[in-house]
N, C-alpha and C positions, 0 to 999 in steps of 0.2 A: 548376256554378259557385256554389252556393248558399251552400256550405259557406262559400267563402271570406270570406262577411260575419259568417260567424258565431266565426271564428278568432279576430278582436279582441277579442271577446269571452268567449273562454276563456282568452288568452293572457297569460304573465304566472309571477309564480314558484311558484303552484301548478299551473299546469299547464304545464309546460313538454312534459314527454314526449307528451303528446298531443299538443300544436297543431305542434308540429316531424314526430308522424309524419304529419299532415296537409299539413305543407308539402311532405313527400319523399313526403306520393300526390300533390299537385299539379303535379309533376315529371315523371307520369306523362301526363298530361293532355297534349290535341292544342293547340295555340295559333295554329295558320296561319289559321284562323278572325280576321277582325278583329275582331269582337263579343266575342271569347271575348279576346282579344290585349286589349284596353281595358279589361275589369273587372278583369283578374289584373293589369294597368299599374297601375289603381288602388287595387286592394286590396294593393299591393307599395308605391305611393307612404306611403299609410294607416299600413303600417307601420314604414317607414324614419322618420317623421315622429313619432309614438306616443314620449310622454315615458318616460323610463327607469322602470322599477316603484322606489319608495323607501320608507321607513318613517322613522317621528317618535319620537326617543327622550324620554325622560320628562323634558329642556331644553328642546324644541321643534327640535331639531336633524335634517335632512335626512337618510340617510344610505342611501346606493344597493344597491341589491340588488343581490350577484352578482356576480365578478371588478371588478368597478368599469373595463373596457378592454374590455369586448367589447357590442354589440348585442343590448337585454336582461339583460348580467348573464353571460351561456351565450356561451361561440366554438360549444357546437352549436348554440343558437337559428342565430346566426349565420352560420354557415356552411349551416344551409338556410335561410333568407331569399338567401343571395349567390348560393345552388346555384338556388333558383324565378327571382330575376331574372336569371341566364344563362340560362336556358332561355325563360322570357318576351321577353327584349331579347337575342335571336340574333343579330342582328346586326352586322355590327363596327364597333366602337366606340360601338353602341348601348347599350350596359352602363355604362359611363362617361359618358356624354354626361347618362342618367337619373339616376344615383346623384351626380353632382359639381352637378345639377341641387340635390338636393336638400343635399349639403354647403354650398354657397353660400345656402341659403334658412336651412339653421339659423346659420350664421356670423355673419350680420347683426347678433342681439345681440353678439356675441363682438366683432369688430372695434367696435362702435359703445362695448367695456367698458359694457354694461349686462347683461351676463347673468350670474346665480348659476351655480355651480358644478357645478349637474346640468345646465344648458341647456352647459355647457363639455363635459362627460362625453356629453353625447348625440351632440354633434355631431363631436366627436376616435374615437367609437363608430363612425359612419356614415361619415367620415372611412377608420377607418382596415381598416373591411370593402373599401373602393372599392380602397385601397392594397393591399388582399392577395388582393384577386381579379382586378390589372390583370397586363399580363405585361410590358408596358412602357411606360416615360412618353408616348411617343409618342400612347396614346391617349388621355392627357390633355391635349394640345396642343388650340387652341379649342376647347376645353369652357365649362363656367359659371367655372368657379375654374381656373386652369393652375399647376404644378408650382412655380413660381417663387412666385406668388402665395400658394400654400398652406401653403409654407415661411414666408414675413417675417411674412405678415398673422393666420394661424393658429397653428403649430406652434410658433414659435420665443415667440411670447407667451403661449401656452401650461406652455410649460416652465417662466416664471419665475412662475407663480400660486403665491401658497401654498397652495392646495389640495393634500394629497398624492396624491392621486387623479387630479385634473386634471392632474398632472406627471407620474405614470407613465404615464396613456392621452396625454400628448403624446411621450413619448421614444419609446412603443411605434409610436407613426406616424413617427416621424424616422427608426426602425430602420427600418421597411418605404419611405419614401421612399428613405433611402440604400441599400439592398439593390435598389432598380430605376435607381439612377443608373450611369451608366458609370463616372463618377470622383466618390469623394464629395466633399460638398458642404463647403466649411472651416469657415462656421457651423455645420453640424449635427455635425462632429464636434468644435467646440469646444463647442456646448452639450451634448452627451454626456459628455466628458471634465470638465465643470463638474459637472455633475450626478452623474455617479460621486465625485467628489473631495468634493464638497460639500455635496450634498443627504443629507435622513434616511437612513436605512437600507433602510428599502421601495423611496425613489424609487433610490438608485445600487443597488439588485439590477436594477432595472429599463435602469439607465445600464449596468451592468455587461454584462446579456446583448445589450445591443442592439451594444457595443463589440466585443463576444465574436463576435458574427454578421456584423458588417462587416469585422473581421480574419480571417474563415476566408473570407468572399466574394471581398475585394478584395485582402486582402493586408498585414500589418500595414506593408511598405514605402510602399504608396498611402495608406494612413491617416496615414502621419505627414507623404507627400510633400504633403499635404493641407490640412496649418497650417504648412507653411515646413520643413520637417524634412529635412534632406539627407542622403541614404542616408550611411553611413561607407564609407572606404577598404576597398576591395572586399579589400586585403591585412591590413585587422584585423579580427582576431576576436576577438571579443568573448566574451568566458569566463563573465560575469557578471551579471543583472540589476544597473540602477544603484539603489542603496538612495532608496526614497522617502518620507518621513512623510507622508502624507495629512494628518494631519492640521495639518500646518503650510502646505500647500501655498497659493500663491495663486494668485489667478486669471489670474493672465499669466505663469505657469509652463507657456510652451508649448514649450521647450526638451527637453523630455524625451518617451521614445517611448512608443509606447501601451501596449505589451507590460510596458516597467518599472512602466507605472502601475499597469495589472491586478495583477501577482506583487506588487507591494507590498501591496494587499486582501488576500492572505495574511496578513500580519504586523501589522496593525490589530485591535485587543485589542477586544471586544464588540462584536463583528456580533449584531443583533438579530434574533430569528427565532423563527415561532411553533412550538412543539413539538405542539399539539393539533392543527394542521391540516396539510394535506399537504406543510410546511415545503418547498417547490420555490424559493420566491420569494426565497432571502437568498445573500447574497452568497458563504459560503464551497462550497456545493454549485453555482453558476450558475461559481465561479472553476474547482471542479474538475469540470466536465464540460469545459467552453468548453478549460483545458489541456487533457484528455486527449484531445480532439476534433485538437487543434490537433496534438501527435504523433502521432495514427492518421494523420493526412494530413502528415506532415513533410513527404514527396517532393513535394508543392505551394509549399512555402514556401523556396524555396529561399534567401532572406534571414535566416533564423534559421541562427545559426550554432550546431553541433554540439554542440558545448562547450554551449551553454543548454537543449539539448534532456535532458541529464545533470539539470540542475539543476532542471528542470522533474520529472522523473520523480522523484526525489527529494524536492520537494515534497510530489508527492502518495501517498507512501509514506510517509511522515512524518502527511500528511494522512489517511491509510487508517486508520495504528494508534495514532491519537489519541485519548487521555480526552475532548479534547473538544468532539471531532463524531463521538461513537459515537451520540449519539441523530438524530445526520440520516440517516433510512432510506435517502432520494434517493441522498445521495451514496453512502452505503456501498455500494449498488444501482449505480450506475453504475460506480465505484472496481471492483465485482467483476468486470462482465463486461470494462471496460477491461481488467485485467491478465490477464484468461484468453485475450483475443486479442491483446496486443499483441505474445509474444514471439515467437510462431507466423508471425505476420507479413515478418520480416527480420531476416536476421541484426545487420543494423546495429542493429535495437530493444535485440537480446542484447548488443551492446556498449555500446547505454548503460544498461544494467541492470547491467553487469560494470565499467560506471565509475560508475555511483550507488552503488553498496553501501559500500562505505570513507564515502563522504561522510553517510549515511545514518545508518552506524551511532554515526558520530562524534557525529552531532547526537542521535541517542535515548540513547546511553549516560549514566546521571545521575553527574556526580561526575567527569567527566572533559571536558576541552577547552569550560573554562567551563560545561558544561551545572550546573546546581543540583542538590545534595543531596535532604536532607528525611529525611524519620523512615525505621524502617527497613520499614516497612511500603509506603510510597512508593517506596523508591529498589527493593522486591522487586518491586511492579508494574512499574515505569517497563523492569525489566531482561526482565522477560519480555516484554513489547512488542518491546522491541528483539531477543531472539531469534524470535521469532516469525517480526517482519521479516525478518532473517538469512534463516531457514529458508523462508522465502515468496520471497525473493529469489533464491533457489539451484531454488527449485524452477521457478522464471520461466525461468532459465538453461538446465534443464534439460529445458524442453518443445520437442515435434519440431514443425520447420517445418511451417504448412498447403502452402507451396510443394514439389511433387513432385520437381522439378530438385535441391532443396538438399537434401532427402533423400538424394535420389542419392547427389549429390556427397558426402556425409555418411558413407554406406555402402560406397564408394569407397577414401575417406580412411583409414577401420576396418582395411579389409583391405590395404590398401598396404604391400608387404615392406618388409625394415628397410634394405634397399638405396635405395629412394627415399624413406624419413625425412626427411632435409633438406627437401624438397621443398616441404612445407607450411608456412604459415608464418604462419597464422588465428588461431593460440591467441591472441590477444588479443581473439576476442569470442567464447571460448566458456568451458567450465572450466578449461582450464587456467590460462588467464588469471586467473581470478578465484582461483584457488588461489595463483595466486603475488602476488596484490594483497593478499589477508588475509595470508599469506605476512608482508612485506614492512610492514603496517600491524602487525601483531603485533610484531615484531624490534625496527619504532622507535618503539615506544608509549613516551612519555616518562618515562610513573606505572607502571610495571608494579609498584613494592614497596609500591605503595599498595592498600586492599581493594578499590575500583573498577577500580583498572589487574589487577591479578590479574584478577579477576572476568570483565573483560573480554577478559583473552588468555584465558581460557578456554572464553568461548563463541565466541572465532575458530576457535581451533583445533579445538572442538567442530563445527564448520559446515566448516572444511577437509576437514576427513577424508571428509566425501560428496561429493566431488566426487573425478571421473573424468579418466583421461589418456588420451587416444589413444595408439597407438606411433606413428604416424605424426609428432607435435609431439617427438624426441628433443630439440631446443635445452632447449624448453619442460623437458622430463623432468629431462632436466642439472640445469637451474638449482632446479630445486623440490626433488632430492636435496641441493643443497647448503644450502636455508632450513628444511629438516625439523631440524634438530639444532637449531636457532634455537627452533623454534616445540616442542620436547622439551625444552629447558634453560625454557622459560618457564612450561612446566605441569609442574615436574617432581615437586609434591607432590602430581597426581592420576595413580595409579597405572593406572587403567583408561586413563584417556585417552593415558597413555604407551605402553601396549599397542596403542592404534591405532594410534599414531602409528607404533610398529615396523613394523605391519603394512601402512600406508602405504609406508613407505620401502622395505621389503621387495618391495611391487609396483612401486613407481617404479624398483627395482632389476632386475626380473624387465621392466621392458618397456623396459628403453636397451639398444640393441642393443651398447656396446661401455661394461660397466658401469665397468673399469678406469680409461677415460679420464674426463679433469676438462673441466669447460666453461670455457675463457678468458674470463678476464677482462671481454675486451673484448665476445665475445657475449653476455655476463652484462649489461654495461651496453647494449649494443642492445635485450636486452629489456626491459630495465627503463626504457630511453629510450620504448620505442613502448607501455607501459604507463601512461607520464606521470610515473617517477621517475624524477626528473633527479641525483638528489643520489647518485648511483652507492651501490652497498651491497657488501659483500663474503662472496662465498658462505664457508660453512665445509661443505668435502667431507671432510677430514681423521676430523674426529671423529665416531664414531659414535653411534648413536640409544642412548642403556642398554639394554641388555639387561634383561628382565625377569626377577625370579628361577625357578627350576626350580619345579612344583611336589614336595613332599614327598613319600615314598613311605606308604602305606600298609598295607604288609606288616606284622603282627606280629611282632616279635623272636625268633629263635630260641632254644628253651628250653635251659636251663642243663644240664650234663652231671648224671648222679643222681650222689652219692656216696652211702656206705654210713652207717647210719643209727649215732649215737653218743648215747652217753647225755647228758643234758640236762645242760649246766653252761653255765658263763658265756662258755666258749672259745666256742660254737656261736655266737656273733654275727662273733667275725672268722673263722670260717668260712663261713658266709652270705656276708659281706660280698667274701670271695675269690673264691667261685662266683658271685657277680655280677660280679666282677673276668671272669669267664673269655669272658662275654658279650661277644662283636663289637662295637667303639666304632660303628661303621656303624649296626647294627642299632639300637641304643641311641639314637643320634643322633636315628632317624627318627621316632620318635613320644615325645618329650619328656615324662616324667612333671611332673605336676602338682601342687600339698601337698595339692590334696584327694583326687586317685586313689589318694598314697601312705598316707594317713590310712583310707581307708576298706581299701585289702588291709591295712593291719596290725590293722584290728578285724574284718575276716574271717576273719585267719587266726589269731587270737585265740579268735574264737567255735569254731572247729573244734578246738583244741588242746583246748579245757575240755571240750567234747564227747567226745572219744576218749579223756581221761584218767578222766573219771567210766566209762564202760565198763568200762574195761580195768581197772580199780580191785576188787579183793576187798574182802567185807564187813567191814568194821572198827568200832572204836569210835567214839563220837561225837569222843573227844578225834583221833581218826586224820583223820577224816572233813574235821573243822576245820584241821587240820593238810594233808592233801590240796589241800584248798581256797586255804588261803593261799599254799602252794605254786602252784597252777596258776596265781594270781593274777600273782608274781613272776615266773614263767617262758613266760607266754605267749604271746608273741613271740617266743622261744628256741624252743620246741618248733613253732610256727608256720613257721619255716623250713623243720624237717624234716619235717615235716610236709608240706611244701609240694614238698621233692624228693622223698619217697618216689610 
């Protein structure tokens, strides 16, 4: 037990790793011993009590070592200091009965407001180890300090210090008190809901995740049933977060639920966050875990209506391929493995991933449905973002259940003759669906003659085309055969993409079992009812996709018949010209001469003509010679012909 006098005195923020792995060998240690039970009592007292380590900046100012909310500076200090007195104070409710012992001994300044802001930070420290090593309030009933107590006289005067320090290690204990309450408590989630809404930026990250952690605990229905908040008519649903300015909000703005307050921290322009440190603490990474946490576990909340679970996913898919939170590593880290397992999960995830994308795209698109322009250097970023998404979102769409059953059923569905086609009737959360939602968003895009609207039907239809039809979804097939000509009339000045597009309609054609018939009207509007277009649309089966042109042949033309060779005169050009005359229009057609390829055979066959007449030439006089020459000169393209048939 020697060591243990000697820990206080190594302990501290140079050595933290050492006197912590000394606490986890004291752990190891027998204590049924009383002798031995009394000096780890007090050497555990000794250090609960030990003022916080601080340092004196060059004003004379305090300023605490180490997360500023944990015991020490370190939650590992910490949490072995809580791990030796569980094991020292075994007994039940012996842990609390010592530790609230000693919360009440430092609180003394605090209530009496004489204590500086490090004696606030020590004792919210000690405080809020007691809260996160208890399992329930219960065993803080006759203690030194009881729950009620710790709440008015502590916590809640706590949270209004100006310290910022002092205010996040207070909301950090109101989160651990209300996460051991059965029903929270109205004060501590009206001073959370203050502190989110009001406080600096450091303290509402800190009001943010404590709000984040009592609506995934208790339920955001109980949190708001909490400050007067009466659930809504179980028959509305509610489609929409309700728009909030934080920053106009005031403080008896208790009208509104917890859920719309949080998604409005969304839309609040410079959240403040340190780039150099492990940036965990700021609001827009603590909003997109605490969302994405909250849809991994939808099937718990059964108060959140469906419709918001859309809009949430959307967010943070907006949120993911953002300029500007690409430098928050946390989020982007969390944002990845969220979307690697959420689609895996349920098929219903895959339906609201097959109703986010339209709303998604609309919002990244620059230059279109009010979204902002900008140079064209900007709006070429902004547009690759948004396919990116696109193609991230199809790919979401496209990954196989972790669930073995839905597989099945999956593999079932594939192989289903074309006799029970009817029968299925899913394509709304899988691709087919989503094939006829970009479909359908493409058709009544309002800008399409504009260079954004263009732009933009053509990375729809670029993203349509990878997606897959069952045979089993025939309605589904129908109806996407009759929007393919919609979505070929809108890209019709990109020639490849029109070739896919044939070749889509060609297989939608090749898997409807009875391709002759047309899909009525009225099933056209059911599907398009249980997709969420209300405003009915009208297929075009009629007309078909353009054919794409043949290509060329390649064959060489067939050579011209020989005539018999004639002396060089001026006739020889419309005789040329006839024996090109005798040449198949077909053959001629196929490989289209050029002015340079005719430019260059008439100076070959020039150079050959002057060649064979110098040969064939007997010795003459210079005056012949020159005379020859000027000759060849005039006629060389005459002789060039026959040249050319012989």
């Amino acid at each position: 037990m020697v060591y243990f006098y000697c820990l206080p005195t190594i302990s501290g923020p140079n050595y933290h790793f050492t006197s912590r792995q000394l606490l986890l060998l004291g752990e190891m240690l027998e204590f049924s011993d009383t002798m031995n039970r009394k000096i780890a009592s007090s050497f555990l007292h000794e250090l609960l009590v030990r003022p916080l380590e601080h340092e004196v900046d060059d004003d004379g100012n305090q300023i605490a070592i180490g997360d500023g909310v944990s015991l020490g500076g370190d939650k590992d200090w910490a949490k072995a200091v809580a791990e030796l007195a569980k094991k020292v104070h075994s007994s039940v409710g012996e842990f609390e009965m010592v530790v609230s012992t000693v919360v009440e001994e430092l609180a003394r300044p605090c209530r009496e407001r004489t204590a500086d802001f490090m004696q606030w930070m020590h004792c919210l420290a000690v405080t809020g180890l007691l809260l996160q090593n208890t399992s329930t309030l219960r065993n803080l009933q006759a203690t030194a300090i009881e729950p009620s107590e710790l709440l008015h006289s502590l916590l809640l005067p706590a949270a209004k210090q100006n310290h910022v320090d002092v205010q996040r290690a207070a909301l950090r204990c109101l989160c651990l008190l209300g996460l051991l309450e059965n029903r929270p408590n109205a004060e501590l989630v009206k001073q959370l809901r203050l502190s989110f809404i009001n406080g600096p930026d450091l303290v509402s990250a800190i009001a943010c995740k404590a709000l984040i952690d009592l609506v995934t605990w208790h339920g955001p229905q109980e949190i708001d049933r909490a400050i007067g908040i009466e659930s809504p008519d179980p028959s509305y649903e509610k489609s929409q977060f309700t728009q909030v300015d934080l920053s106009d909000m005031n403080d008896d703005d208790l009208n509104i639920g917890v859920l719309d307050i949080l998604f409005s921290g969304f839309h609040k322009d410079h959240w403040e966050f340190d780039l150099e440190g492990d940036n965990h603490d700021n609001v827009p990474t603590i909003l997109g875990e605490g969302f994405a946490k909250i849809l991994l576990l939808s099937g718990n909340f059964a108060s959140i209506p469906a419709d918001l679970h859309t809009v949430i996913l959307a967010k943070l898919i907006k949120l993911y391929f953002s300029e500007e939170t690409k430098e928050l590593e946390r989020l982007k880290q969390c944002m990845s493995v969220f979307f690697q397992h959420y689609p895996a999960l349920s098929d219903k995830h895959k339906s609201c991933i097959c109703n986010a994308f339209v709303p998604v795209m609309k919002a990244m698109w620059p230059g279109l449905y009010g979204n902002a322009g900008g140079s064209t250097h900007v709006i070429s970023k902004r547009r690759k973002l948004a396919v990116q998404a696109s193609r991230f979102m199809v790919q979401m769409v496209q990954t196989q259940l972790f669930s073995t059953e839905s597989m099945d059923q999956a593999s079932k569905s594939s192989e289903s003759a074309s006799g029970l086609a009817d029968a299925s009737n899913n394509f709304d959360i899988s691709e087919e669906g989503l094939a006829i939602r970009i479909a359908l968003e493409v058709a009544s895009c309002p800008d399409k003659k504009t260079a954004a609207g263009k732009a933009y039907a053509l990375a729809l239809c670029k993203v349509v085309v990878l997606l897959r039809f069952r045979q089993s979804e025939q309605k589904a097939i129908k109806c996407m055969r009759g929007l393919v000509n919609h979505l070929a009339a809108s890209v019709a000045s990109d020639k490849e993409l029109g070739k896919e597009l044939a070749q889509m309609a060609a297989r939608l054609r090749s898997l409807d079992a009875c391709p002759d018939e047309e899909l009525a009207q009225d099933d056209a509007d059911a599907i398009f009812k249980k997709l969420g277009f209300d405003d009915g649309f009208k297929l075009d089966t009629n007309q078909a996709v353009p054919p794409t042109p043949a290509p060329r042949s390649v064959r060489p033309p067939a050579p011209a018949r020989r005539r018999a060779r004639q002396a060089p005169s001026s006739s020889d050009d419309s005789d040329e010209e006839a024996g090109e005359a005798d040449v198949p229009a077909t053959s001629a057609s196929r490989v289209p001469a050029t002015p340079s390829m005719t430019a260059a055979a008439r100076s070959q066959r020039a150079s050959k003509t002057a060649a064979l007449s110098k040969m064939s030439a007997k010795p003459a006089t210079a005056s012949d010679d020159s005379e020859l020459d000027g000759q060849s000169d005039v006629t060389s393209e005459e002789d060039a012909s026959d040249e050319e048939s012989l």
